[in-house]
C-alpha positions in Angstrom: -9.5 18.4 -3.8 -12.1 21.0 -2.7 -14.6 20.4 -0.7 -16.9 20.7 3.0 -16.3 18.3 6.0 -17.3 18.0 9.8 -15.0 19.9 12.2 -13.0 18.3 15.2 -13.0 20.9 17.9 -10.9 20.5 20.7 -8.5 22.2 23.2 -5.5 21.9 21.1 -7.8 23.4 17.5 -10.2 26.1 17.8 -12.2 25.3 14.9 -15.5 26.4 14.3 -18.0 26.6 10.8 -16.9 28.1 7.7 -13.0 27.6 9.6 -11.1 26.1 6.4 -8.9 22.8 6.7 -6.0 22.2 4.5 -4.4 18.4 5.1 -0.6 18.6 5.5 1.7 15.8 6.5 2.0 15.0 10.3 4.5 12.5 11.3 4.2 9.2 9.7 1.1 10.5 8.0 0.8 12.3 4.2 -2.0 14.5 5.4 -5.3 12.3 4.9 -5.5 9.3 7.2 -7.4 6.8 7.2 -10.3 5.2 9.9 -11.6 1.9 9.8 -14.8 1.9 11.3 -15.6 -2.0 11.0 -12.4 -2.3 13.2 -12.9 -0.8 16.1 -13.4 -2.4 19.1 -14.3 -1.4 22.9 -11.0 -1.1 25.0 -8.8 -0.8 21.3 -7.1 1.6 19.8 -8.3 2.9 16.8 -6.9 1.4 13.5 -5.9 3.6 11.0 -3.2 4.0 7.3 -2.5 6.9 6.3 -2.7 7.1 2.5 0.9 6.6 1.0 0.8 9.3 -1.7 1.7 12.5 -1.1 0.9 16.1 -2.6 3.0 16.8 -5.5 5.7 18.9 -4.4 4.6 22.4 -6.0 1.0 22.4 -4.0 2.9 21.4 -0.8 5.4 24.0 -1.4 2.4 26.9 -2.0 0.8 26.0 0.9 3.9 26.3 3.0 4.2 29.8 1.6 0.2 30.5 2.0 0.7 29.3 6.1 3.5 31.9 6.5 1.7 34.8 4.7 -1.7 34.1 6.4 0.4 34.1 9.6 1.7 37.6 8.9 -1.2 39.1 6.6 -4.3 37.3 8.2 -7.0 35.3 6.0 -8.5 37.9 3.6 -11.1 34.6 2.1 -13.9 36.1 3.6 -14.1 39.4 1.0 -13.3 36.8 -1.9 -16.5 34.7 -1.0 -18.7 37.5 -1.1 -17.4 38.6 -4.3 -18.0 35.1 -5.8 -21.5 34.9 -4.2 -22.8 38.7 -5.9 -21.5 36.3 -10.0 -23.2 33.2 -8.9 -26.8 31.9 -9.5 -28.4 31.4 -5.7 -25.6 33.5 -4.4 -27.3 34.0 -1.3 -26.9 30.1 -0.4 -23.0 30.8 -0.2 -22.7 33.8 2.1 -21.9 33.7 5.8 -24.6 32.6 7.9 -25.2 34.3 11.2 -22.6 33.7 13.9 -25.4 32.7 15.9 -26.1 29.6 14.3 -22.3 28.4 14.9 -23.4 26.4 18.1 -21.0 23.8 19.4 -22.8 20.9 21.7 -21.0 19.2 24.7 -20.1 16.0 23.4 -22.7 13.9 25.8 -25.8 15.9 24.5 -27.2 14.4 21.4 -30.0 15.6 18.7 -33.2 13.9 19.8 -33.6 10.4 18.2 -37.4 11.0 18.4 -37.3 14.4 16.4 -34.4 13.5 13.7 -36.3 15.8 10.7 -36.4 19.5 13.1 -33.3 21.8 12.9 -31.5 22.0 16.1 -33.1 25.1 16.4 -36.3 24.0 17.7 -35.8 21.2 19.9 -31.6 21.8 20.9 -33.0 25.0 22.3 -31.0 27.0 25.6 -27.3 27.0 26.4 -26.9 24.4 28.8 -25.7 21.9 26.4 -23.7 24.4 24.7 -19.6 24.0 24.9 -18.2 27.5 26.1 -15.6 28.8 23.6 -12.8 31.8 24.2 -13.4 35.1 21.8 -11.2 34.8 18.6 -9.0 37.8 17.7 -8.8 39.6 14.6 -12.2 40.8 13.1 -15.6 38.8 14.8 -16.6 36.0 12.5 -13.6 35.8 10.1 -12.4 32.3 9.4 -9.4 30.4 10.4 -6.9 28.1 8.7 -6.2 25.2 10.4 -3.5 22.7 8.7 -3.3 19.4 10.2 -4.9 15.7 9.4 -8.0 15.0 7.5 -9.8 12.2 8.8 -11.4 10.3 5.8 -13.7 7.2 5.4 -16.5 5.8 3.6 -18.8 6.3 6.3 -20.5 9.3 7.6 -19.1 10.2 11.1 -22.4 11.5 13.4 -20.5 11.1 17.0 -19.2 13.6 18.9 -17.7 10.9 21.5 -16.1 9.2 18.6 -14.8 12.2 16.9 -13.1 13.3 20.5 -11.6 10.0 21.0 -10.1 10.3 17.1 -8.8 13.8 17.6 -7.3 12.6 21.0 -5.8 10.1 19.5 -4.6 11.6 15.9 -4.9 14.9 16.5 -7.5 15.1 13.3 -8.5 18.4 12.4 -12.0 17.1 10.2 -13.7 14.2 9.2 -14.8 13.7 5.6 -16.3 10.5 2.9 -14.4 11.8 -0.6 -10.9 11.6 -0.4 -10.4 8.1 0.5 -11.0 6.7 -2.6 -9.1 10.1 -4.8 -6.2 10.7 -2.8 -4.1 7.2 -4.0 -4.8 7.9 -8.0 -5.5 11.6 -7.8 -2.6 12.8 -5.6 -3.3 16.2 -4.5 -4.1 18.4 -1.3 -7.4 17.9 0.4 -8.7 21.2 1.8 -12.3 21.2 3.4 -14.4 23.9 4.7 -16.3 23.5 7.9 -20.3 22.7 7.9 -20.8 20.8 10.6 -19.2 19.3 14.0 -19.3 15.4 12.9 -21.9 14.7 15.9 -26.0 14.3 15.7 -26.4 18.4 15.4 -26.3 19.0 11.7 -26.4 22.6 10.4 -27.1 22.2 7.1 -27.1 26.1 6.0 -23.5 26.4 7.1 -22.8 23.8 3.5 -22.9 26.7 0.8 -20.5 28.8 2.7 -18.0 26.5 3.6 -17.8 24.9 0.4 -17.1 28.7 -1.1 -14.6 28.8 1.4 -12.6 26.0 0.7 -12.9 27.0 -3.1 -11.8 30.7 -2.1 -8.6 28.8 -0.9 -8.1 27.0 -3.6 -7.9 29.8 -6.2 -5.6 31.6 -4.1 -3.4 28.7 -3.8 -3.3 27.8 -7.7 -2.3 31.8 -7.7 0.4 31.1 -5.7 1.6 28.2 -8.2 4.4 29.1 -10.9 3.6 28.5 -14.3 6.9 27.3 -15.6 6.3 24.8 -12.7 3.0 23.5 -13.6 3.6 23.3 -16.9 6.3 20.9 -15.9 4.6 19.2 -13.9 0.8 18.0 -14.4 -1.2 20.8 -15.3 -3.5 21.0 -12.3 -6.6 23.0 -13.9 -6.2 20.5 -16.8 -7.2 17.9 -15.0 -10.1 19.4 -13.2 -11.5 20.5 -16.6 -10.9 17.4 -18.2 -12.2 14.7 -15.5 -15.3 12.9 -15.4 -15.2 12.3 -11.7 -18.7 14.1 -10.5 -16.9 15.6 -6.9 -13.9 16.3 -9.0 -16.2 18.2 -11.4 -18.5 20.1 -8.5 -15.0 21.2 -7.0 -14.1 22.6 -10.0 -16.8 24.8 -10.8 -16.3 26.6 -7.1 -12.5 27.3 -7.9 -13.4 28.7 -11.5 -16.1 31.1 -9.7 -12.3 32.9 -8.0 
């Protein structure tokens, strides 16, 4: 289940936009949990399930594989995105945005509520607010893979002091509003690329690009799939071809563009 979704920075996960997210079990979890927003209460913890379902065993087992090679090899997703952007109609929507642009607020600064319509750039201006962050290895401005929990609900999650509290909490590695009501009759692995930072700062050019990316991971992942497996099992690009589900359909379209 491809998709984009707001990061959860934090000591523990350096993520940052256009980073990719794949949900994997963690402890009593299957990968996507949960919130309940209309449950939370000052001074309680947060209530959460974690779906029940689980991935079916031969996309769990590829992206056990994927983790080890990426470890070894690095993540070569940017080169594929560019590729799939030069085929595409608007190709320039999906490229990489400038670095610059990846800005990451402290939690307590918030987008002003009088000026909710002008980008960040304008009004968010200086560095003040900004959260300092150590330079990554490997090349400057290649994505990450982060595997982890996916934080998903029906509502959209505009807090940073919420989203810290979560991740404290959970450990959640993104928040996102589709998988909650797939991931029980559409069992499968929910991987997100990063747009945003789930607080009041939304960077809306970062969407294209991380959508690509999650997309880019996708294909290689099916790749990495047998064919005597799947055609045991259910036949994972027959069902994106043959739904009617409309974010079923949009995901499906990025993966065929690999």
């Amino acid at each position: 289940m491809v998709g984009i979704g707001g990061g959860v920075p934090s000591a523990r996960n350096d993520i940052r936009l256009g980073d990719v997210v794949v949900g994997v079990p963690q402890g009593s979890h299957s990968g996507v949990l949960q919130y309940d927003l209309g449950k939370m209460a000052q001074g309680e913890a947060f209530e959460t399930r974690s779906h029940l379902n689980k991935a079916p065993s031969l996309l769990r087992s590829a992206v056990q594989k994927f983790e080890a090679r990426y470890h070894f090899d690095g993540v070569h997703l940017l080169d594929a995105v560019e590729k799939a952007a030069q085929k595409i109609e608007d190709g320039d929507y999906y490229r990489r945005p400038p670095i610059t642009s990846d800005r990451l607020f402290r939690s307590s600064f918030t987008h002003p509520s009088s000026k909710p319509s002008l980008p960040c750039s304008q009004v968010c201006k200086g560095t003040s607010h900004l959260q300092a962050r150590r330079a990554r290895s490997g090349r400057p401005g290649d994505p990450f893979v982060h595997y982890g929990l996916i934080a998903s609900g029906n509502q959209l999650v505009k807090n940073a002091v919420f989203r810290d509290k979560l991740a404290a909490a959970e450990n959640i590695l993104c928040f996102e509003t589709e998988a909650a009501g797939l991931v029980d009759s559409f069992p499968s692995i929910v991987i997100r690329g990063i747009c945003d930072y789930s607080d009041t700062h939304k960077i809306d050019e970062w969407q294209g690009f991380a959508a690509m990316m999650a997309a880019a991971y996708a294909a290689d992942l099916l790749r990495e799939v047998p064919s005597t497996t799947t055609a045991r099992e259910l036949q994972i690009r027959e069902v994106l071809n043959t739904s009617r589900h409309p974010r079923i359909e949009s995901a499906s379209r990025r993966v065929r563009s690999f």
